[in-house]
C-alpha positions, 0 to 999 in steps of 0.5 A, spaced: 014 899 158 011 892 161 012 890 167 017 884 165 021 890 162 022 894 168 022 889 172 029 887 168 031 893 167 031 895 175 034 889 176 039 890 171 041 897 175 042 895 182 046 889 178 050 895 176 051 898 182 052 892 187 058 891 182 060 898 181 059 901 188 060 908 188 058 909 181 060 914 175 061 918 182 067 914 184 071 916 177 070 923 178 073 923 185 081 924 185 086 927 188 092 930 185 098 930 190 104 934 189 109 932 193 117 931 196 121 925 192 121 920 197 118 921 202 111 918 201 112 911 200 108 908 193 104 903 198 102 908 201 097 911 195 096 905 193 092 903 199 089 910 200 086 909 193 084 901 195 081 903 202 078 911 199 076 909 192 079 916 190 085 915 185 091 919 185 095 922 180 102 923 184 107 927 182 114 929 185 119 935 186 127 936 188 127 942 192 121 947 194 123 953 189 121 948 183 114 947 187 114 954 188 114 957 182 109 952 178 105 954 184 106 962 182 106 961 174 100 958 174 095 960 179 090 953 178 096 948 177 090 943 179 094 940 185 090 939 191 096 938 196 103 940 196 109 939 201 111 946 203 117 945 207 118 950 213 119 956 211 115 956 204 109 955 208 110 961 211 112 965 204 106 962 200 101 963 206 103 971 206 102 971 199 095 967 200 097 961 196 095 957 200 088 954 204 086 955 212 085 948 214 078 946 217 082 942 223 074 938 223 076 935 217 082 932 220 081 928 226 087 925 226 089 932 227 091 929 235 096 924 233 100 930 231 107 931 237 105 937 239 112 940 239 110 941 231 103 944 232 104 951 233 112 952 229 115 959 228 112 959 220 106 958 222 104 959 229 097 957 229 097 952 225 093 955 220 096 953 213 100 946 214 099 940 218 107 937 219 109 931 216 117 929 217 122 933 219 130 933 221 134 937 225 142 938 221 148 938 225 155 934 226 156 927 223 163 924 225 166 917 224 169 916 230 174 911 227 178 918 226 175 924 229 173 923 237 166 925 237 167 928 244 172 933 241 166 936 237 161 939 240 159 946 237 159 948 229 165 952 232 169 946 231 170 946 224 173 951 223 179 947 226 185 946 222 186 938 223 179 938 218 183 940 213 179 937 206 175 933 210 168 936 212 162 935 208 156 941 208 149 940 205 150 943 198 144 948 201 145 955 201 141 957 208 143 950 211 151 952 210 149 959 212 145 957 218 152 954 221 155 960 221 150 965 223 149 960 230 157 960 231 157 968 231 151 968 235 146 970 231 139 966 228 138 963 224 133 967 220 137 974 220 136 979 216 141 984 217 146 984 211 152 986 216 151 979 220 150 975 213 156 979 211 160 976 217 157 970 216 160 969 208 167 972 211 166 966 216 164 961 211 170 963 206 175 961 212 172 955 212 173 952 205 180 949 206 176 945 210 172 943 205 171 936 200 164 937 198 158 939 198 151 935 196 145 934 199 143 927 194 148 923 195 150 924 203 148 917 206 152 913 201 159 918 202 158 917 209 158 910 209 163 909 204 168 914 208 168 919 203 167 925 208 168 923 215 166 928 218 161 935 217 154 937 216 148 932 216 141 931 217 140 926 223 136 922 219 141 921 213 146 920 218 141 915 222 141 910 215 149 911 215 149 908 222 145 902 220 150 901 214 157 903 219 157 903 225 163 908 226 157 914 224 156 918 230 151 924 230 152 931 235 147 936 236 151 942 236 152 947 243 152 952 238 144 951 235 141 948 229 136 947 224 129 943 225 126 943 218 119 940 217 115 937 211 107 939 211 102 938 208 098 944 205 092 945 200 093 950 195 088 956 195 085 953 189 085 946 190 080 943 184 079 937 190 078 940 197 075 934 201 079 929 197 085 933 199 082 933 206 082 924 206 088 924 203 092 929 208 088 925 214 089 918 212 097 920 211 095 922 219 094 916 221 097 912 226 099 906 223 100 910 216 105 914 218 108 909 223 110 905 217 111 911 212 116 913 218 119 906 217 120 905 210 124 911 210 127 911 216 126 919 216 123 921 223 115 922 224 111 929 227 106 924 228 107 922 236 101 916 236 106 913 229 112 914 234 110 910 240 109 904 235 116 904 232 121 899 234 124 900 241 132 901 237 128 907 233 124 910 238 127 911 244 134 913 239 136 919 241 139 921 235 133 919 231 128 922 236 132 927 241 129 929 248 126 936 249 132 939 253 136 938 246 130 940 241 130 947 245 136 949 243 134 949 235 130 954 231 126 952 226 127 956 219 122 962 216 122 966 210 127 972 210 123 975 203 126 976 197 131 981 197 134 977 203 135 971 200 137 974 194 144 977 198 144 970 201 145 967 194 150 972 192 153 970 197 153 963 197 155 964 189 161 967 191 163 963 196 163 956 191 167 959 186 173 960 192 172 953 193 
């Protein structure tokens, strides 16, 4: 070849990689996000692939039990991040499903509140990086109840709530109330206290007008339950819609729940997944994560950014003298939650 063909052909090279930069590299390089319904806003993929040049394939999931299983039946599923709540993080880290993280690769890692970062599921923050989180307790309408009247889980078990309370349609939530109204955890194990607990819940269900965990901001807006159980962030979106929703932490104890990210052990794409998680840490990312779906943020650096009214609101962001009294959720094993669920089964059907 001449020098006029090589010097074309070179030209014609670095032609090709000024307009295509990263090169056939860039189309190998993906990331495959398994994640919650609604809770990573479209917009904020889209940019992560415009800024990083890794393209997203992103799927969703109702519940964790749905994520769990894909992940148990087929060992390289391909995903590279999921979103174990709570306590799946501590089951799929003690059955080795999950990935040690190498916080050097997460240098937003110091965003994080550091309420979030050493939790009862996992303690030394090996396996999870907290994302969005809740803690369930007592919506009211004041235009018919006086929030000052309930305090405790306790109180619903009054008989002027008669056909008026709405309960997550959740096994463990539902469970919980009543476990912490007998002075019992949250997590307990011991089959006479879930027992007593059931016997509790069944005196509870002339009380009772629906269960759900999908439609809990619009029946409390349309007032079709006007007092009961609730995450503070669906209740905080009713509030903005009527004014007459309050939230109560109750005296008794409540549940903190945390959405994290995690990368499966066999994770395709380790260092995409590591880009992804630590982009989604950033403070000006999770600040408008937090924003567009008015759940609270595990990023403290992404709080201080919010608006003052969502901030500084107290039912949104609770002080530290309220948070001490909850109790984050842990796996309770096979056998444990399968007495739960016969409970829980029992428990409809005498509805």
């Amino acid at each position: 070849m001449n020098l006029f063909a090589r010097t074309g052909t070179l030209f014609l090279i670095l032609s090709t990689l000024m307009l295509f930069p990263a090169g056939a590299d860039a189309a190998r390089k993906v990331v495959n996000v398994y994640a919650w319904t609604g809770e990573v806003p479209d917009f904020v993929v889209r940019l992560f692939e415009k800024q990083t040049g890794i393209k997203v394939n992103f799927s969703t999931y109702e519940n964790n039990e749905i994520m769990y299983a894909k992940l148990r039946a087929n060992k390289n599923a391909g995903y590279d991040v999921v979103m174990p709540s709570s306590y799946f993080v501590d089951r799929m880290s003690r059955l080795g499903m999950l990935q040690k993280l190498d916080k050097t690769k997460l240098p937003n890692w110091n965003n994080l509140n550091p309420n979030f970062t050493h939790p009862a599921y996992d303690p030394k923050a090996e396996y999870s990086v907290p994302f969005i989180w809740g803690i369930t307790g007592i919506f009211v309408n004041n235009s018919y109840f006086n929030p000052e009247s309930i305090r405790k889980w306790a109180d619903l078990w009054d008989e002027r709530f008669y056909n008026k309370l709405m309960l997550l349609d959740d096994t463990r939530e539902v469970f919980s109330m009543a476990l912490l109204t007998l002075g019992y955890s949250a997590n307990d194990r011991d089959p006479e206290h879930i027992k007593a607990a059931y016997l509790k819940l069944k005196e509870l269900m002339n009380n009772v007008k629906v269960f759900s965990t999908d439609t809990v901001v619009s029946i409390i807006i349309d007032e079709d339950a006007t007092v009961g159980m609730a995450w503070n962030g669906d209740a905080f979106k009713a509030s903005r819609e009527n004014k007459h929703v309050n939230f109560i932490f109750p005296e008794d104890g409540f549940v903190i729940w945390v959405d994290n990210f995690s990368i499966p052990v066999n994770a395709p794409h380790k260092e995409e997944a590591y880009e992804f998680i630590n982009f989604i840490m950033r403070a000006d990312i999770a600040k408008e994560i937090a924003l567009a779906t008015s759940f609270p943020t595990a990023n403290l650096a992404a709080q201080k950014l919010l608006p003052p009214e969502i901030r500084d609101n107290p039912a949104v962001y609770p002080p530290k003298e309220v948070l001490r009294r909850g109790q984050f959720q842990t796996d309770l094993g096979d056998d444990t939650l399968a007495l739960y669920e016969k409970y829980w089964e029992e428990l409809k059907m005498s509805g």
